[in-house]
N, C-alpha and C positions, 0 to 999 in steps of 0.2 A: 504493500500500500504506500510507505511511504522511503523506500528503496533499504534493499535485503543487505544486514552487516556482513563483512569479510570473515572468512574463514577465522576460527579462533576457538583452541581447548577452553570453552566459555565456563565449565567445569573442572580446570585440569590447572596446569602452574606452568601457567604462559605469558611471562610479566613482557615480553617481548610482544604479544599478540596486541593486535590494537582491535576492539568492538566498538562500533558506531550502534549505538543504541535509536535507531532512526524509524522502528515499524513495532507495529503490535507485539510481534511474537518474538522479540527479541526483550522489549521492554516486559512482558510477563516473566518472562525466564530472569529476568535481572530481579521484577517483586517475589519472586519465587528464592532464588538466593538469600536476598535481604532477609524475606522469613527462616530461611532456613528446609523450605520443604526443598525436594524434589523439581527437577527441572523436569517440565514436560505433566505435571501433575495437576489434575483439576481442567480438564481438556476444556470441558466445555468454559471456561472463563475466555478466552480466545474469542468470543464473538464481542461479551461483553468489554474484553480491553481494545479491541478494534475500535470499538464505537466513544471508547473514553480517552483514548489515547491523543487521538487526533486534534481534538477542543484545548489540550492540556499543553499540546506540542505549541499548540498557536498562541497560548500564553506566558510558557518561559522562554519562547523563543526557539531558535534553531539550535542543534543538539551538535557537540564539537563530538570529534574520536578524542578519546584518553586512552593509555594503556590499562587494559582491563582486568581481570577477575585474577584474582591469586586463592587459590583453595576453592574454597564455597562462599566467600565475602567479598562485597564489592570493596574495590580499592583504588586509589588515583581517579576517584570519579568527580567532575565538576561539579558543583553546588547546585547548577542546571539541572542535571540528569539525575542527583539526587533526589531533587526535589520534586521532578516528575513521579521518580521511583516511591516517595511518601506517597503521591497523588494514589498513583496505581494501589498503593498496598490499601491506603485507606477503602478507595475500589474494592479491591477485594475482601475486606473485613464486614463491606455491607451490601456483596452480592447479591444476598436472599431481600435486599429490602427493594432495589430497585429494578426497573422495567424500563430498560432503554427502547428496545426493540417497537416498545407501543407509540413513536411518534409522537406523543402526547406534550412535548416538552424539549426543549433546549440547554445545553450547560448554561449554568447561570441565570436560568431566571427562562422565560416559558408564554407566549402568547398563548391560550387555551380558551376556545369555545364552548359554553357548559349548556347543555341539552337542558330544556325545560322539563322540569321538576313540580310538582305538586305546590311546594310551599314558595311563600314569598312572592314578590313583585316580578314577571318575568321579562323586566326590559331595561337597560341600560347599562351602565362598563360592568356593575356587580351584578348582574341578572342570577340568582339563584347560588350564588355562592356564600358563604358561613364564615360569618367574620367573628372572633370572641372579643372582646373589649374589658378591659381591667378598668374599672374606677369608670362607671359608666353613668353612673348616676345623675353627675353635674357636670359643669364644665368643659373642656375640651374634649373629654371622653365621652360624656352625654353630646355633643354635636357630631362629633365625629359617628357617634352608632345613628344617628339622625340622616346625617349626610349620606353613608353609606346605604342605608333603609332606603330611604328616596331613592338611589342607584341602582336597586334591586337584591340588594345584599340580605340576609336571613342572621340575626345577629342575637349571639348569645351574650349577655350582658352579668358581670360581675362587678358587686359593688358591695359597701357594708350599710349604703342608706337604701332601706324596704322602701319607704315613701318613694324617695326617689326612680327607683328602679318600677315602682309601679306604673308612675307617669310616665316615664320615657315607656315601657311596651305598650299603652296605651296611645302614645303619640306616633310610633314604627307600627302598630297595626291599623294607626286610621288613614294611613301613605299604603296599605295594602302589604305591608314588610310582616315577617315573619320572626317572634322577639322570643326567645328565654330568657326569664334573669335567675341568678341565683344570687343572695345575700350570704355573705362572709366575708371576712379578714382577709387580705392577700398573705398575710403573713402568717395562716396555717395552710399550709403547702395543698394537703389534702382538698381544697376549698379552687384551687385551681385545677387539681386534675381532674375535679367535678364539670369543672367548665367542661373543659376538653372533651369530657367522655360525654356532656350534654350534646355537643356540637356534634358528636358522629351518630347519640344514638338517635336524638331527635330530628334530625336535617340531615344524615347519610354522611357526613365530611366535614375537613376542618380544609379554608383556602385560605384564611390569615389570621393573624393575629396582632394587639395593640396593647401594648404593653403600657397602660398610664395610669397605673393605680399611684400615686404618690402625696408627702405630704410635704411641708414649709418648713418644717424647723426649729429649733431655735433661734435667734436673732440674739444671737453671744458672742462674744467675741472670744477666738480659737480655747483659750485655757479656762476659760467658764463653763464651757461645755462638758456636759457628765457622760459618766458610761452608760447609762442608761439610756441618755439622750442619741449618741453613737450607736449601739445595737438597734433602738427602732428606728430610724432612718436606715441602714441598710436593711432592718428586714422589712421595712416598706418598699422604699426606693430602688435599692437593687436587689435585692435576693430576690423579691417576687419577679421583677424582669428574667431575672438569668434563669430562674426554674419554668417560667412560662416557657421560653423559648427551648429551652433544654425537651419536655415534655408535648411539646407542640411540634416536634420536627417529623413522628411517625404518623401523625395523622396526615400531615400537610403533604409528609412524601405516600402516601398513598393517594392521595388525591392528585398526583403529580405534579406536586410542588406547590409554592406560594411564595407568603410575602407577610415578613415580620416586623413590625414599626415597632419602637423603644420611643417614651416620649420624654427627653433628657429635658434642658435648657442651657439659653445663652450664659447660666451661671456655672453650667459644666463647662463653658468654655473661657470665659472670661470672670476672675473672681471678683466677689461681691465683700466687699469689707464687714463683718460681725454675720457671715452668712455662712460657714465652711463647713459645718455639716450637709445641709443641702447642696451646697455647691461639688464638693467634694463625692457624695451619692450619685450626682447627674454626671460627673466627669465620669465615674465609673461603668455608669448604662452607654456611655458614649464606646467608651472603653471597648466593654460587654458587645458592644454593635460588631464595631471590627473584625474583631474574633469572631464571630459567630457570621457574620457573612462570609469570611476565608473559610470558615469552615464548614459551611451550610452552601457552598455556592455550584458543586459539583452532585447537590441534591436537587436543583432549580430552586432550593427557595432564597430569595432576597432578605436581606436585610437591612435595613434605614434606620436610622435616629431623626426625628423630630427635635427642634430646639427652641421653643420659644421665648420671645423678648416678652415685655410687659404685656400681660394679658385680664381681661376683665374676667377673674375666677374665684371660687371660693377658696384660695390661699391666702389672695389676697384679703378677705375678711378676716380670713383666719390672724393677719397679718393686724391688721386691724385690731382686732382684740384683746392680741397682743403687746401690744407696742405701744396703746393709747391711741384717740385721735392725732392729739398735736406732732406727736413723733411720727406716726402713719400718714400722718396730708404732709410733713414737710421730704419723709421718703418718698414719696407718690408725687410729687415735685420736682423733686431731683431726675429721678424717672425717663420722665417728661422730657426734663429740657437736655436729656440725652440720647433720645427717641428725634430722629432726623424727620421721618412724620408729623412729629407733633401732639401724636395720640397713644392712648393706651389701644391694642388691637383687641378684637376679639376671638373668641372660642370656634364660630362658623370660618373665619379666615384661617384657623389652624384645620380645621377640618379640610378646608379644600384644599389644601398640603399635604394633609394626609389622606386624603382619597387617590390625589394622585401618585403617590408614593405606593402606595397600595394597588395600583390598578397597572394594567397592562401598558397601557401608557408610559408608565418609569419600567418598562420590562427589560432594559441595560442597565437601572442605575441598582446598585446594590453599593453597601458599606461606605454611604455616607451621614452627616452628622448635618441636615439643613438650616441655618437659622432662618426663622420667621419670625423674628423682630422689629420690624419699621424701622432699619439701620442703623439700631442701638447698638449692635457689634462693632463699627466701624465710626461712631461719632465723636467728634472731640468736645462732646460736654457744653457745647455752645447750644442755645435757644434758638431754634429755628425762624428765620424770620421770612416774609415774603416779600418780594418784590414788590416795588409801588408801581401803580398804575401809566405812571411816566417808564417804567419798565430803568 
């Protein structure tokens, strides 16, 4: 397929022999080594590293000849062909889970036409697909399962507000969408793999997942901060992200892949003075994205982080309660005149960020970190002013 290596004891103690590792069958026999089994063993893997090899070729690039194999261990191999050779074994480690053969799907991420279905709305970019949503109840999470419902999407909704989660299925089933919710903690793990196994047994599949159950923090400054205050932030913040995504990837690769949002903020990227618990949380979901798209992307599913700037949510309240009015309206100020905009945004304008991230439409972009901020990342703290009319 992609031209046959030179003759070489590929098994024997041939430090002289040079192997081009350039075609399917030469790259199984190299993950075959690495393991340790048998060259030539597991015959039928050979169709499925033809079809993996070639996508993996076109991403580390063109493969050099090294002098090759000494014993049973690869040796003087490039970092290149290494790294393909990880690609392959991983390959191999999750044979039984994938189906190249079905067409269904692309390395990397996957345009897929989904056959109408009983439930839900059947028209638009989500037409019948199953989306789960963490912290769905309000704010960007509640628009986001909104947004999506509207699209056509069947959305399982986790949250710990019962009120909340009653109105929003009420508001996804009067758009004709199809809604579960379940009330719990994100931070008893069990309460999310409830999600998960709602979403396949109620709606047949899982096609994405939104990782924004989260909460604000304390507003202390770094050494005021308690241990207690540290552990629930991570097990809000990230743990419940990195177990969603962790336990979301067998359902998602049975459906032939999908599309995982994490919904960080621009304080994972840029720090917030008396903020570092939260800040520090969201750098790590950001973190969490990367790794989990390098390592998710040879399953078709994607992964993105969401980053929002200033947005009108109940954090902000929460913020509010906190801190007092007068400390709360002169931060909510500051904000502002850092906000190139001019405004705080809203929860529907992160949704349609994440609709698209989530939809076919981003079917290249995987393991990025977007901010949706009103160009609060890039401001230099100056008050936005406008032009007068003399221009």
């Amino acid at each position: 397929m992609f031209g046959k290596y030179p003759p070489a004891k590929v098994g024997g103690h041939d430090e002289a022999g040079v192997v081009v590792f350039a075609d399917a069958i030469a790259l199984k026999k190299a993950a075959h080594l690495f393991a340790g089994s048998p060259v030539g063993a597991q015959k039928d893997d050979e169709v499925l590293m033809a079809k993996a090899i070639k996508p993996m070729i076109a991403i580390h690039g063109a493969i050099p000849s090294r002098p090759g194999i000494v014993g049973r261990r690869l040796a003087g191999v490039s970092d290149r062909i290494l790294s393909i050779v990880y690609d392959v074994r991983n390959m191999l480690d999750h044979r039984g889970d994938h189906a190249y053969a079905d067409g269904n799907r692309k390395m990397g991420g996957r345009k897929k036409t989904m056959s109408n279905q009983s439930n839900g709305v059947s028209s638009g970019r989500f037409a019948n697909r199953v989306i789960l949503v963490t912290g769905a109840a309000s704010g960007i999470g509640r628009a986001c399962a909104v947004r999506l419902a509207r699209e056509g999407a069947n959305i399982v909704a986790l949250d710990l507000d019962a009120d909340g989660l009653a109105s929003l299925a009420a508001e996804i089933e009067s758009v004709g969408g199809g809604c579960e919710t379940l009330c719990g903690n994100v931070t008893e793990l069990e309460r999310i793999d409830a999600a998960v196994t709602c979403a396949t047994t109620r709606f047949g599949r899982l096609d994405g997942l939104i990782n924004n159950a989260g909460i604000g923090g304390p507003m202390e400054r770094f050494d005021r901060c308690s241990p207690d205050d540290f552990d629930r932030m991570i097990a809000v913040n990230l743990r419940s992200a990195w177990y969603g995504t962790k336990v979301a990837r067998k359902p998602l690769l049975a459906g032939g892949g999908g599309a995982i949002l994490n919904v960080a903020s621009m304080a994972g990227l840029v720090p917030n003075r008396n903020h570092s618990l939260y800040g520090m949380t969201k750098a790590a979901v950001i973190s969490l994205t990367y790794h989990a798209a390098m390592d998710y992307a040879a399953d078709g599913i994607r992964v993105n982080c969401l980053c929002p700037g200033p947005v009108e949510t109940p954090i902000f309240e929460q913020m509010r309660r906190n801190l007092g009015e007068d400390v709360y309206d002169g931060a909510r100020r500051q904000l502002m005149r850092r906000t190139l905009l001019g405004r705080f945004g809203d929860a529907d304008e992160q949704a349609a960020a994440a609709a698209f991230l989530l939809s076919d439409d981003a079917s290249f972009v995987t393991g990025i970190a977007l901010p949706v901020d009103g160009g609060w990342s890039i401001s230099d703290g100056q008050t936005p002013t406008r032009p007068s009319a003399a221009g």
